[in-house]
N, C-alpha and C positions, 0 to 999 in steps of 0.2 A: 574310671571315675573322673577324669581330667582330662580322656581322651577324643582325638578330633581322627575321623577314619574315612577314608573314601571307598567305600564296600563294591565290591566286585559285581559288577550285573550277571544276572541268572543267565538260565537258558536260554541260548539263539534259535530260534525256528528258522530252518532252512525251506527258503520260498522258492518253489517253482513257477516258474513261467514258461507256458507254451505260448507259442506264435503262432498262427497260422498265413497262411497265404496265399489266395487262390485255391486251388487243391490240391497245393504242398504243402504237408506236415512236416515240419522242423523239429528235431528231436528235445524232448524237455529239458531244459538246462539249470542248474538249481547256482543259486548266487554263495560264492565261499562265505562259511560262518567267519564270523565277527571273533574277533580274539578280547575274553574282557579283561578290560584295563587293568595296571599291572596297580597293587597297592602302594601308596606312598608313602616310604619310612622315610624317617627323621634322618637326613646325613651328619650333621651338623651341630652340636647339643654343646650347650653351657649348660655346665650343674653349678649351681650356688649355693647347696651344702657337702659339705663331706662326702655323706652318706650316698646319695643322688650321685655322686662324681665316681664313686668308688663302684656302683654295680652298674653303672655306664660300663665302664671301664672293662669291667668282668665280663660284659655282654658280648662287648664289640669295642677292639681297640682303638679302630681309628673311626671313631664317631664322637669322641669329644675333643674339642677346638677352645673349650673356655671352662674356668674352674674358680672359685672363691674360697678366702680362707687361709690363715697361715698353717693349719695342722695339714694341710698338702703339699706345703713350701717342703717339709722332710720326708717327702713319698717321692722317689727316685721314677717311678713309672710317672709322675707329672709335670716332669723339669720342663718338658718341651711342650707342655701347653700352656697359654695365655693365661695371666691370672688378673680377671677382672676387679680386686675387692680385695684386701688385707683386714683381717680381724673381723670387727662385729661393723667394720664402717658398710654402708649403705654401697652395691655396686655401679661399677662407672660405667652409665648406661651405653656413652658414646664410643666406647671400647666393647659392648656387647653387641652394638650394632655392626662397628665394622667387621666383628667377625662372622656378621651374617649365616647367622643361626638358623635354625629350622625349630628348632626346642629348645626352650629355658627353663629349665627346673630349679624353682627356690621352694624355701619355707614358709606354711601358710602361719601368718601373723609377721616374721620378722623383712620378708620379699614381697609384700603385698602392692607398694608403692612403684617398686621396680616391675614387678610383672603386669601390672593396671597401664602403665606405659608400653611395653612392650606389646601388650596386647593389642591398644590401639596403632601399633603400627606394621596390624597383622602379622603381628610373630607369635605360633604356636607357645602356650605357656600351662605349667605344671606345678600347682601348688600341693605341697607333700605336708603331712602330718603323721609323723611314727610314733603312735603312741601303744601298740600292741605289737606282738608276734602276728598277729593276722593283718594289721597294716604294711608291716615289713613284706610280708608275701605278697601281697596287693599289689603292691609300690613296686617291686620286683615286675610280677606277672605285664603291669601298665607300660614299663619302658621298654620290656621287652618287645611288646606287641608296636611300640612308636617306633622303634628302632628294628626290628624284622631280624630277631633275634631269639633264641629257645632259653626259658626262663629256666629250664627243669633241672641244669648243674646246680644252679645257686638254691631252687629251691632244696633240691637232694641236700644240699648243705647245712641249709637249715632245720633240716627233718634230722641229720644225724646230729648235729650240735643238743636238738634235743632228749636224743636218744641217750645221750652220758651217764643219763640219772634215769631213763626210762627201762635201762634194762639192768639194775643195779637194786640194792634194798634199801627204798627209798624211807628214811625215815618222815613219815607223814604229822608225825604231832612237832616237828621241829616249827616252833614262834622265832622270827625275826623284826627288829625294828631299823630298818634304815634312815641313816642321820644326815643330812645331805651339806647342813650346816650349822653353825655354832650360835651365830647373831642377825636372824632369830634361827630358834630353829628349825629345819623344816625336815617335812619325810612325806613320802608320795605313799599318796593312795592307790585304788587298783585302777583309776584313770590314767594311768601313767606308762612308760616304756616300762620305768622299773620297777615299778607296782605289777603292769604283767610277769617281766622277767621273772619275780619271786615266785608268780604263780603258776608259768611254764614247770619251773624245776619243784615243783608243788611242797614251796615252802611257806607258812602259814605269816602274811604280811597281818602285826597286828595293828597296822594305820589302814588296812585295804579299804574300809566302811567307814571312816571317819572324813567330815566334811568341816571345809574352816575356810575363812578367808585368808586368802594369799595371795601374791603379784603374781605368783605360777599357776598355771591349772594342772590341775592332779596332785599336785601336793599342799599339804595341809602345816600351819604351825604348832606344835606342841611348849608345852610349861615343861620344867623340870620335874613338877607334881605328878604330871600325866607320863612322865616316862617310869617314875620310881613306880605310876600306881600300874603301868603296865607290864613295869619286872621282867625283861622282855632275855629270853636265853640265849639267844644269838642278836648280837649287834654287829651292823655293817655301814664302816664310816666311809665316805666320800671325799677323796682325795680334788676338791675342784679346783679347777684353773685358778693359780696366781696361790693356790694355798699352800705352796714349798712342798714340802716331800712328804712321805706317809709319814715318818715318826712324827712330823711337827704337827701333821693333824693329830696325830691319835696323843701325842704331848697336851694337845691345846684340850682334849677333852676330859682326859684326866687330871685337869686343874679344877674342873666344874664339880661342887658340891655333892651333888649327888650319884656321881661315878663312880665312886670305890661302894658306895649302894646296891648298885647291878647285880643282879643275878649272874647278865655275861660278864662282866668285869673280873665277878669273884672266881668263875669257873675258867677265865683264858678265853672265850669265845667271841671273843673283838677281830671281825676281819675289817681290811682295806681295800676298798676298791677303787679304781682308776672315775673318776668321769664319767670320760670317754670309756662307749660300752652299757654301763646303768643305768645311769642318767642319760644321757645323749647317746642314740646309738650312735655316731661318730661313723663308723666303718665297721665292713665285716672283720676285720681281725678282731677290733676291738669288743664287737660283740661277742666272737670267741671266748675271747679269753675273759670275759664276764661269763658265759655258759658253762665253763671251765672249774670255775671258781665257785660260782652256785648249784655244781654241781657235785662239790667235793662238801660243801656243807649241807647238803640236801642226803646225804649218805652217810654222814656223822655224826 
């Protein structure tokens, strides 16, 4: 979808040439076939999300040279690569240049300005969007094929993560509402990583069909009215960046009016989930152990 390939030429016909001369025949001599051109993979590769840097990584070790982000400042396999970008600031182009790249993989919407540059100065570029299980495989299958590397460990991996709940008795009328925040608050539809994720582990998202306006795509804002009227049996809070640790999320919710109202509340069925993983796939662990997790309530 984002790829740039230079395809192997077909068939060589091997040409014969007779000579003659006089009235000696020279024996037909046929010209050596053509060897075609060898495919050009990416040596080279700055990932400018997590996720991109992480199945880099997985593919082929020594093919990324540059990385963005502090949640890989504490990934021990990326001390020794280059980090062009801390946090959400914009990356420092002139540190992606000189590490003279072959492929830059950012985010589409948040690397738009960064990759529009790069582009013009003929550097291969990869703008990614995961917002399903079948983008994550995509996205897989695409960098493997830039990088001249076999997708099918990682996809194996992702086929068994989903198998947790696939070979288990799955309860199928289980309703979820996922809460992602407090002020306002929001939960994703099935636009979403984690609007899929719920419907990989075939838990019934009761926002998946609901459409609203919001600064995010794929998720929606809800009233407190619309959660009491949804009564929803399984709630899953959202531990997000900068929001302290789970008890203080799931503290900050149970101060809201309509909480001890829940269905799940009254029954104990309030889980916590990480971010990274639900929301943002982050990395393959992290999606793990989000897999993990929706798959112990997909069976309970």
């Amino acid at each position: 979808m984002y790829q740039r390939w230079i395809i192997s030429s077909l068939s060589i016909l091997l040409s014969i040439v007779v000579a003659a001369c006089s009235t000696v025949a020279t024996a037909p001599t046929a010209t050596p076939p053509q060897q075609a051109p060898q495919a050009s993979y990416s040596e080279r590769v700055v990932a400018l999300t997590p996720l991109s840097a992480d199945i880099i990584y997985r593919l082929d070790q020594n093919k990324l040279v540059g990385i963005a982000g502090t949640v890989l400042n504490k990934d021990s396999r990326f001390q020794d690569v280059t980090s062009v970008a801390q946090g959400r600031t914009q990356p420092n182009l002139e540190k992606i240049v000189a590490l003279k790249p072959d492929l830059v993989i950012g985010a589409s919407g948040f690397s738009d300005q960064t990759l529009k540059r790069l582009k013009e100065l003929k550097i291969d570029t990869l703008a990614t969007k995961i917002d399903s299980w079948k983008a994550l495989s995509e996205l897989t299958t695409t960098l493997a094929q830039k990088i001249g590397a076999s997708p099918k460990p990682l996809l194996d991996k992702y086929q068994q993560l989903l198998a947790q709940s696939a070979n288990k008795n799955v309860n199928k009328n289980t309703s979820a509402l996922v809460l992602v925040s407090r002020q306002p608050i929001l939960t994703p539809n099935k636009n979403s990583w984690a609007g899929d994720m719920l419907n990989q582990f075939q838990i019934k998202n009761i926002a998946a069909d609901l459409q609203g306006k919001s600064p995010f795509g794929g998720y929606v804002t809800l009233s407190p009215e619309k959660i009491l009227e949804a009564n929803p049996e399984t709630i899953i809070l959202v531990n997000a960046p900068q929001s302290g640790s789970e008890q203080e999320v799931l503290d900050g919710f149970k101060k809201e009016p309509f909480w001890q109202k829940l269905q799940a509340a009254k029954n104990n069925r309030v889980y916590v989930f990480d971010y990274l993983g639900l929301v943002n796939p982050g990395s393959i662990d992290a999606i793990e152990k989000a897999a993990e997790k929706l798959a112990v309530i997909s069976t309970t």
